[in-house]
PLY file of the C-alpha trace (Angstrom):
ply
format ascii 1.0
element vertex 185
property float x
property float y
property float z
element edge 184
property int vertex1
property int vertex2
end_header
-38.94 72.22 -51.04
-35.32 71.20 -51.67
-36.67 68.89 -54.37
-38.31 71.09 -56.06
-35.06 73.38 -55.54
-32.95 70.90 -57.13
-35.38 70.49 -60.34
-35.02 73.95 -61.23
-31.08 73.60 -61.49
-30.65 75.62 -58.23
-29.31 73.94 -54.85
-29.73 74.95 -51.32
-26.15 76.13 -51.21
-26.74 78.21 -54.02
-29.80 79.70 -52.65
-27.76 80.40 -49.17
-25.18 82.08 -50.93
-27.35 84.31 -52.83
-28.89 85.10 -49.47
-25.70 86.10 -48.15
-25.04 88.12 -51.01
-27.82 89.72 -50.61
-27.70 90.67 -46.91
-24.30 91.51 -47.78
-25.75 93.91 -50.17
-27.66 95.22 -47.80
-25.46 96.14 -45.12
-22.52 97.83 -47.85
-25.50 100.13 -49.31
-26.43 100.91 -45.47
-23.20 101.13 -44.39
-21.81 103.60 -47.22
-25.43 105.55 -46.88
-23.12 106.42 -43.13
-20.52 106.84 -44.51
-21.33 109.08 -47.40
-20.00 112.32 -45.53
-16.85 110.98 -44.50
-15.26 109.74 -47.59
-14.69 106.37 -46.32
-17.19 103.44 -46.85
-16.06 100.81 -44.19
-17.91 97.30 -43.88
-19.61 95.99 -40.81
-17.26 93.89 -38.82
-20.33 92.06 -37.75
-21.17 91.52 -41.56
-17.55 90.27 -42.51
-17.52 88.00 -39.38
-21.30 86.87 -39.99
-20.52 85.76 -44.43
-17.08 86.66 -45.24
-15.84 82.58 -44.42
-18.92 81.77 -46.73
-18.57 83.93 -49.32
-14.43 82.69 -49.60
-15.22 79.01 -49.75
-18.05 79.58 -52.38
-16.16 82.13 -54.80
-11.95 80.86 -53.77
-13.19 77.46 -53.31
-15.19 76.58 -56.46
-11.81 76.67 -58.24
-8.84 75.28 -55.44
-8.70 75.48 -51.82
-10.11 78.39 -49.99
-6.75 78.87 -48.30
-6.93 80.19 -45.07
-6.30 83.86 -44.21
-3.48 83.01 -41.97
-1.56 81.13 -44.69
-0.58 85.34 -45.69
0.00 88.00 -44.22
-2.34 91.04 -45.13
-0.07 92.85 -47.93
-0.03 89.51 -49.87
-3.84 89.60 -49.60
-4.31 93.11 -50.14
-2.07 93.10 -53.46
-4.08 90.09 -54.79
-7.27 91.82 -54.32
-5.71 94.83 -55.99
-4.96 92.75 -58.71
-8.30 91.38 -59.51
-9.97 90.69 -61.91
-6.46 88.60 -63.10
-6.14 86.27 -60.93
-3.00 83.88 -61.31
-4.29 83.78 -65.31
-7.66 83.66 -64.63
-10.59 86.51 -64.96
-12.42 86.37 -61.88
-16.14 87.45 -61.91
-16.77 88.81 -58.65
-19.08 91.41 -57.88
-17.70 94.39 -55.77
-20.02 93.53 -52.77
-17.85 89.77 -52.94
-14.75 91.29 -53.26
-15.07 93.51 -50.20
-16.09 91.28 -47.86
-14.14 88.53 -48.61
-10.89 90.92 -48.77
-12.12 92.76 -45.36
-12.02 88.91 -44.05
-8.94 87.50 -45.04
-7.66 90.54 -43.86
-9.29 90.61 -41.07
-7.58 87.21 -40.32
-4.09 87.25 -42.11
-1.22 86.14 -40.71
0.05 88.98 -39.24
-3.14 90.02 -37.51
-2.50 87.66 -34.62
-5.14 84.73 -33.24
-2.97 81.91 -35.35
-0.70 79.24 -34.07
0.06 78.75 -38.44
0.02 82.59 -38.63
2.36 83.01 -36.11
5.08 80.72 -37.66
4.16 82.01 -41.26
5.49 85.24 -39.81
7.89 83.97 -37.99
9.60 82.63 -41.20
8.48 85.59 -42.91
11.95 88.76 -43.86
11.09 92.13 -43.75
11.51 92.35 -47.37
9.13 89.21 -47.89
5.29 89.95 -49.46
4.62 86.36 -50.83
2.45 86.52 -53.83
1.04 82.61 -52.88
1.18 80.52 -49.89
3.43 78.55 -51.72
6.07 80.92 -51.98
6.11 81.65 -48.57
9.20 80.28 -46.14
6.83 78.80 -43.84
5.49 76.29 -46.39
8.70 75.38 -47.86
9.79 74.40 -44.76
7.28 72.62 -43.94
7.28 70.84 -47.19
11.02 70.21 -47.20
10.75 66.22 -47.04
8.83 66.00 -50.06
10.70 64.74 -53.10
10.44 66.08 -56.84
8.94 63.11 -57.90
6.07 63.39 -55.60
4.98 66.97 -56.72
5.28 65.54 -60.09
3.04 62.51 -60.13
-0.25 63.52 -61.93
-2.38 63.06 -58.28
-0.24 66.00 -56.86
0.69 68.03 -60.33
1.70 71.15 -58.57
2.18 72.38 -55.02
-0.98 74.32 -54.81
-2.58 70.87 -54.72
-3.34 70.76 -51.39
-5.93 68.25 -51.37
-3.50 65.83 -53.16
-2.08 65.31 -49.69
-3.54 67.13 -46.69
-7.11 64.91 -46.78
-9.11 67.50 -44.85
-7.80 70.62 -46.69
-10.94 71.75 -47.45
-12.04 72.09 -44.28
-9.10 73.77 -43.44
-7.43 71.08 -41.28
-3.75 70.66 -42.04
-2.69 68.77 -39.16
0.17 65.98 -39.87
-2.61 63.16 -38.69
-4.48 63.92 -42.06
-1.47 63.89 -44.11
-1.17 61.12 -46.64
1.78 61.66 -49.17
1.07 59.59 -52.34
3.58 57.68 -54.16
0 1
1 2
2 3
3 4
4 5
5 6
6 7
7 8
8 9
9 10
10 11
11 12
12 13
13 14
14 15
15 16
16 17
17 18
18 19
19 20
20 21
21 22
22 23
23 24
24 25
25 26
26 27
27 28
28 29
29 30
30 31
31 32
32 33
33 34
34 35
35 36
36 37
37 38
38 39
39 40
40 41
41 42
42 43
43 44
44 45
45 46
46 47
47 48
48 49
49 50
50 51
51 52
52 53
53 54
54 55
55 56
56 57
57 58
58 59
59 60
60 61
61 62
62 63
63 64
64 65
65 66
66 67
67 68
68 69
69 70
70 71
71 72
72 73
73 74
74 75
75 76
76 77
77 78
78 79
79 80
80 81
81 82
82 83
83 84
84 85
85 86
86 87
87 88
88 89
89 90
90 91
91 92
92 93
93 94
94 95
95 96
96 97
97 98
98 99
99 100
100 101
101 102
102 103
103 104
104 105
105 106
106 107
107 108
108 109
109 110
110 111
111 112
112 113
113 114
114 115
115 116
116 117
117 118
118 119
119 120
120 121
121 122
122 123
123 124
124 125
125 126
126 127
127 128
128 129
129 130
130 131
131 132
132 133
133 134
134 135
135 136
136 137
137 138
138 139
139 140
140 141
141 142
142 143
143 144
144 145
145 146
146 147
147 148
148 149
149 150
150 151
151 152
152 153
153 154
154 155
155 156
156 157
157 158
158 159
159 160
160 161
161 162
162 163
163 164
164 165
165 166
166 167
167 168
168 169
169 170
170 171
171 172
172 173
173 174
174 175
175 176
176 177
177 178
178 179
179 180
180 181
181 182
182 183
183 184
């Protein structure tokens, strides 16, 4: 089956996803059906636990690292979702299903929402006045990023601090632990 999967230009990945999408789907049209009289169209916490991960590694991750939700705290991710489409110069093509339950996760597991060891010192870093518009800009990761030179962010295998990758060897698994850490140069 997955060979014949892979012939037509589709993977099982992408069929998973597209399943996802679809429960997904599924559960918003149910869930605003309830919610029709109220005004308010909430998602299934079940539903955002259950795909909302998923859904943020296939649409954030296809393009850099899915950052984790506890890398912000929830303003920072509610003002980027309220500025989508644009995202950081790029039109993003998500589909309002996507967009809500990938939002109602990261919010559901900012910084500031409590259940991190990382989200707890991102806030701990964090002013009152402070809404960080990228985990790069927040105190936390300057801090912790204090040791590394100019001319390492600058060599072509880093390029920019939003490179995760470049150092942190299981970023994409969301592992960010110093024992993984291999600084280039």
């Amino acid at each position: 089956m997955a060979g014949r999967l892979r012939r037509r230009g589709l993977t099982v990945s992408t069929l998973g996803f597209a399943m996802l999408l679809g429960i997904a789907s599924g559960v918003v049209w149910i869930e605003s059906s309830r919610s029709a009289d109220t005004g308010s169209d909430p998602l299934a916490p079940a539903l955002v636990e259950a795909v909302g991960k998923q859904m943020h590694h296939e649409a954030c991750g296809s393009c850099h690292v899915a950052y984790a939700p506890y890398f912000l705290p929830a303003d920072s991710w509610h003002a980027m979702a309220d500025a989508l489409p644009e995202h950081f110069g790029v039109r993003l093509r998500l589909d309002e299903t996507e967009r809500r339950v990938i939002v109602a996760w990261l919010l559901a597991k900012a910084a500031d929402v409590g259940g991190s060891v990382i989200g707890a010192e991102v806030m701990a870093r964090l002013a009152a006045s402070d809404q960080p518009g990228r985990v790069t800009a927040t105190r936390w990761f300057r801090h912790r990023h204090l040791m590394i030179s100019r001319s390492t962010w600058a060599l072509p295998v880093v390029a920019t601090p939003a490179n995760c990758p470049a150092c942190h060897r299981d970023a994409h698994q969301g592992i960010f632990d110093e024992r993984s850490v291999h600084i280039p140069g």
